[in-house]
N, CA and C atoms as a LAMMPS dump frame, in Angstrom:
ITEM: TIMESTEP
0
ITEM: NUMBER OF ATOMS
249
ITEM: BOX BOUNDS ff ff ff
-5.0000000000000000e+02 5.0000000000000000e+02
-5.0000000000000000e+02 5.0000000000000000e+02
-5.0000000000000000e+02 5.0000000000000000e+02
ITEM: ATOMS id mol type element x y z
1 1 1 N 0.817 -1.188 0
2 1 2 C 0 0 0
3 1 3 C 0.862 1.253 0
4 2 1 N 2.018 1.151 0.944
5 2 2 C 2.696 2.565 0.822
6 2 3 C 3.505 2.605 -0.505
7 3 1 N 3.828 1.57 -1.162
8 3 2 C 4.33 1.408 -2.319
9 3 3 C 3.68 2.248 -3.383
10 4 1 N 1.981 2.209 -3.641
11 4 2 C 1.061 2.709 -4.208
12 4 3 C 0.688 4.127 -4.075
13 5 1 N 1.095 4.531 -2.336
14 5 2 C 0.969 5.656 -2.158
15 5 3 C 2.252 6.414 -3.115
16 6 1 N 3.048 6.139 -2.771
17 6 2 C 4.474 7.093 -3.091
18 6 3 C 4.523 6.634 -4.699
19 7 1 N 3.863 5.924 -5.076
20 7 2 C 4.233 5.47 -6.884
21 7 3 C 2.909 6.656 -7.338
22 8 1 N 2.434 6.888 -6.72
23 8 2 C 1.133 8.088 -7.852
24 8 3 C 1.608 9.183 -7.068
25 9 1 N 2.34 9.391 -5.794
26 9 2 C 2.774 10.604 -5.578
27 9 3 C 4.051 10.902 -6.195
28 10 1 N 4.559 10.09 -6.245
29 10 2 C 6.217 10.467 -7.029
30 10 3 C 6.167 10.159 -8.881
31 11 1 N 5.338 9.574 -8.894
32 11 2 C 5.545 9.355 -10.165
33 11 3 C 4.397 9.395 -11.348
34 12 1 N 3.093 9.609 -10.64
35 12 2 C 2.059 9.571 -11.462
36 12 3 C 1.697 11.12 -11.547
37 13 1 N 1.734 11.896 -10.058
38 13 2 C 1.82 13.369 -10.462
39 13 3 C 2.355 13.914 -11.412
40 14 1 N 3.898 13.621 -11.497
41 14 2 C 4.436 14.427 -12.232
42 14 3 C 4.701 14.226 -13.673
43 15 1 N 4.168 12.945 -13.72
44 15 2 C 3.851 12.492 -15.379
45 15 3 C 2.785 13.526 -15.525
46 16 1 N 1.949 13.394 -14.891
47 16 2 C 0.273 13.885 -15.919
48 16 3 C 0.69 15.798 -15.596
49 17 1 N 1.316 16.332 -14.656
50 17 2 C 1.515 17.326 -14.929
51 17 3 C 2.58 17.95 -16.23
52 18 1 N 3.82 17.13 -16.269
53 18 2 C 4.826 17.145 -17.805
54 18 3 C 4.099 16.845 -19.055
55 19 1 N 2.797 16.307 -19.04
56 19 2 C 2.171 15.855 -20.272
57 19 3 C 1.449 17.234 -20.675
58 20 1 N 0.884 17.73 -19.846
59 20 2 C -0.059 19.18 -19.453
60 20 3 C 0.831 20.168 -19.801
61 21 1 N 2.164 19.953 -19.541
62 21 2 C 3.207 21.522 -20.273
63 21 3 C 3.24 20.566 -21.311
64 22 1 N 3.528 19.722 -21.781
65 22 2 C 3.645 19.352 -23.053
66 22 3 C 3.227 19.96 -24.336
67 23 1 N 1.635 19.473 -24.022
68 23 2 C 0.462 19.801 -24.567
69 23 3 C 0.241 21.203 -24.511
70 24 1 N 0.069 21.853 -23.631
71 24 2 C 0.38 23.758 -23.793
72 24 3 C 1.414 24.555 -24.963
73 25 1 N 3.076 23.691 -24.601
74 25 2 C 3.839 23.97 -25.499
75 25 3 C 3.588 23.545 -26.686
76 26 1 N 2.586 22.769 -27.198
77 26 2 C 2.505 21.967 -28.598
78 26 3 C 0.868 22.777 -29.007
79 27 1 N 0.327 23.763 -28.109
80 27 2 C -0.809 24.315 -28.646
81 27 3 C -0.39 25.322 -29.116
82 28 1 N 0.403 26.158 -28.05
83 28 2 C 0.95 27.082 -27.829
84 28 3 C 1.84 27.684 -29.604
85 29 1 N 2.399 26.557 -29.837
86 29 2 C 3.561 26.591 -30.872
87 29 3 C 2.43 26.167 -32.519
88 30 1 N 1.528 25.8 -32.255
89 30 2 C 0.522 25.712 -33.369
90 30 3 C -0.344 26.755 -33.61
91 31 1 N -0.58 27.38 -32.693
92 31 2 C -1.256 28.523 -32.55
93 31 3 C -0.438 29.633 -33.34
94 32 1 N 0.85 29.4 -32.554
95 32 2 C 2.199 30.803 -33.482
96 32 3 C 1.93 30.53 -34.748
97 33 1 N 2.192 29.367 -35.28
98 33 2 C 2.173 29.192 -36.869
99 33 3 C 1.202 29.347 -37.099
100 34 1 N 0.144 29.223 -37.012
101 34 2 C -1.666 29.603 -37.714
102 34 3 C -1.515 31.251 -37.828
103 35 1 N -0.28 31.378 -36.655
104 35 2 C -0.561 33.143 -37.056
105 35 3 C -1.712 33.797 -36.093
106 36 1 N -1.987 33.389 -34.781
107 36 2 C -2.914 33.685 -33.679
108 36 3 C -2.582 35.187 -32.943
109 37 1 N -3.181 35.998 -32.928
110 37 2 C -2.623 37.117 -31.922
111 37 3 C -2.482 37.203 -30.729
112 38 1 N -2.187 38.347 -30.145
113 38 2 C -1.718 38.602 -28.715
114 38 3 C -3.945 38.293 -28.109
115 39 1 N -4.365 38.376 -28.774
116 39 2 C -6.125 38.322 -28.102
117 39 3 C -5.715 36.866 -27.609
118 40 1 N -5.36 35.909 -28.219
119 40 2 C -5.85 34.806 -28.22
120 40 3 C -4.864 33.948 -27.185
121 41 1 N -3.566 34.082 -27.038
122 41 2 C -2.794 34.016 -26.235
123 41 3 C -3.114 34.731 -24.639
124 42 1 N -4.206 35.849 -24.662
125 42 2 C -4.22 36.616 -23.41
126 42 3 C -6.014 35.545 -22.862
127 43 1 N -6.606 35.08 -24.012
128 43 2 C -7.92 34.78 -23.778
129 43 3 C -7.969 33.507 -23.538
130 44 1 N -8.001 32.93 -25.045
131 44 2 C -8.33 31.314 -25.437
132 44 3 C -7.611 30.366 -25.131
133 45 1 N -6.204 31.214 -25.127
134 45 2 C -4.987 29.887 -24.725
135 45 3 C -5.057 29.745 -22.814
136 46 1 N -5.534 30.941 -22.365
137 46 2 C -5.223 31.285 -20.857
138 46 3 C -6.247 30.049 -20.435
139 47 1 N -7.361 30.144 -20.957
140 47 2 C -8.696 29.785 -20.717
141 47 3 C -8.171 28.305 -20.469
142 48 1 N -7.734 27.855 -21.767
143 48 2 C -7.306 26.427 -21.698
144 48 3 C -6.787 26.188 -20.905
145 49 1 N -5.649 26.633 -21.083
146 49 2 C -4.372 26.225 -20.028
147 49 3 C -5.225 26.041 -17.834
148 50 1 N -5.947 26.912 -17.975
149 50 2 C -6.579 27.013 -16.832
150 50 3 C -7.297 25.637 -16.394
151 51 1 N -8.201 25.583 -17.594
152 51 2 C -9.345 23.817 -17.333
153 51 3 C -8.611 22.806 -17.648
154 52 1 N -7.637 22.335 -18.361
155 52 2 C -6.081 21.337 -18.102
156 52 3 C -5.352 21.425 -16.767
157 53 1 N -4.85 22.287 -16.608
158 53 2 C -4.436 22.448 -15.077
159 53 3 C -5.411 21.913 -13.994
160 54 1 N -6.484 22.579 -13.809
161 54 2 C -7.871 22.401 -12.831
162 54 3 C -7.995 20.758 -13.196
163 55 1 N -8.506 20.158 -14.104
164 55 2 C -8.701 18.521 -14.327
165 55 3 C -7.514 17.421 -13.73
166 56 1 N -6.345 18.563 -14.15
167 56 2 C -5.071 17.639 -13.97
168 56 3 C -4.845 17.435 -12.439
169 57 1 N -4.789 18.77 -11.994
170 57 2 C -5.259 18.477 -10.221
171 57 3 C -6.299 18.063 -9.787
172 58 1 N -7.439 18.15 -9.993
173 58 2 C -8.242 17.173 -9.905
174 58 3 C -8.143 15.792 -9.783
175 59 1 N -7.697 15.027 -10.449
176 59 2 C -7.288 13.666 -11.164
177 59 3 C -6.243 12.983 -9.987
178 60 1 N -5.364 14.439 -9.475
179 60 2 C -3.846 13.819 -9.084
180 60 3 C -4.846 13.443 -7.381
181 61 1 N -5.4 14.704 -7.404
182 61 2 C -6.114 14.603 -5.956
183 61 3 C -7.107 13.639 -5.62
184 62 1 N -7.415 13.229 -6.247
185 62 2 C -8.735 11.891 -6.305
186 62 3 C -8.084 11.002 -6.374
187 63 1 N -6.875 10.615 -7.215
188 63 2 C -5.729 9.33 -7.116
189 63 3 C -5.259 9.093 -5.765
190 64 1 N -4.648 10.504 -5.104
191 64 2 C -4.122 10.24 -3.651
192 64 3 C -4.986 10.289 -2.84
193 65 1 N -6.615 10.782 -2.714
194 65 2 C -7.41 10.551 -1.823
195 65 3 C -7.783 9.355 -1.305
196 66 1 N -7.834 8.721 -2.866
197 66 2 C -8.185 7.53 -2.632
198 66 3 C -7.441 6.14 -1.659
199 67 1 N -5.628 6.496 -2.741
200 67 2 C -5.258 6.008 -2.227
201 67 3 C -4.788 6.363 -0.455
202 68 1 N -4.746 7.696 -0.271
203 68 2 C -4.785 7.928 1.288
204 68 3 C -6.044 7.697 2.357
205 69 1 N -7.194 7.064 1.86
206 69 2 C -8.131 6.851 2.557
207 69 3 C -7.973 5.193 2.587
208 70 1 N -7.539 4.442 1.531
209 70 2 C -6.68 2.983 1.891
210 70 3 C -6.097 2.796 2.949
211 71 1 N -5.188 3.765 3.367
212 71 2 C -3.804 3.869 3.82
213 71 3 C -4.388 4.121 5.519
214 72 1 N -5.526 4.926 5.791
215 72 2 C -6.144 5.633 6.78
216 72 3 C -7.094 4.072 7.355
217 73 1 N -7.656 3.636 6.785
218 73 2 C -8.471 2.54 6.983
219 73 3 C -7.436 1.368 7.423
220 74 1 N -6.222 0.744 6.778
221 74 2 C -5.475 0.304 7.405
222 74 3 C -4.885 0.102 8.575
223 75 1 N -4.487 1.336 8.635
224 75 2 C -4.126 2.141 10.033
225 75 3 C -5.296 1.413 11.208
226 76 1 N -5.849 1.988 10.907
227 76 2 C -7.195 1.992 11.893
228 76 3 C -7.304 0.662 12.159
229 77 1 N -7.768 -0.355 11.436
230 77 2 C -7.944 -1.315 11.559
231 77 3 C -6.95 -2.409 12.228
232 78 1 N -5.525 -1.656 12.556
233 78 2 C -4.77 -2.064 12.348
234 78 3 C -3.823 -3.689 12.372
235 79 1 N -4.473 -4.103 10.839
236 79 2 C -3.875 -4.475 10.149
237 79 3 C -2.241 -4.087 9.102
238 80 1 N -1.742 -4.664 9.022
239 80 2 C -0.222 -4.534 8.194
240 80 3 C -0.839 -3.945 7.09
241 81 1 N -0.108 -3.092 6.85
242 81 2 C -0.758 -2.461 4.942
243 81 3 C 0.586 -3.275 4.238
244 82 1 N -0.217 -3.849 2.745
245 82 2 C 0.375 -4.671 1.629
246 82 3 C 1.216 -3.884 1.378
247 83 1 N 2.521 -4.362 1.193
248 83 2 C 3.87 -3.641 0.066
249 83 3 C 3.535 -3.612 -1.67
């Protein structure tokens, strides 16, 4: 179980957040070439970038809730939590 904890905290966070700049830098850089203005960079791209971020924490926080309410119930019960 603590294995699970620290594998989506160390390693599943920061995947899905590097995928999220990824994806910004690869809108971001498609947008330049279409030839997009300073409107759309201050508006449409902000906008995005905002509800990607918000989902992405979302996602990370519901992964570790979950798995920290495992981890809490263990405890309690106390039983050994699985490696």
């Amino acid at each position: 179980m603590k294995t699970t904890f620290l594998f989506s905290g160390l390693l599943i966070m920061p995947l899905i957040f590097f995928i999220d700049f990824l994806f910004m830098i690869i809108l971001g850089w498609v947008s330049s070439l279409l030839g997009c203005s300073d409107e759309f960079y201050c508006g449409a791209y902000c906008f995005v970038g905002k509800i990607i971020l918000y989902l992405s924490a979302a996602i990370v926080l519901l992964f570790s809730f979950q798995d920290f309410m495992v981890l809490i119930k263990t405890i309690k019960n106390g039983s050994p939590a699985k490696e």
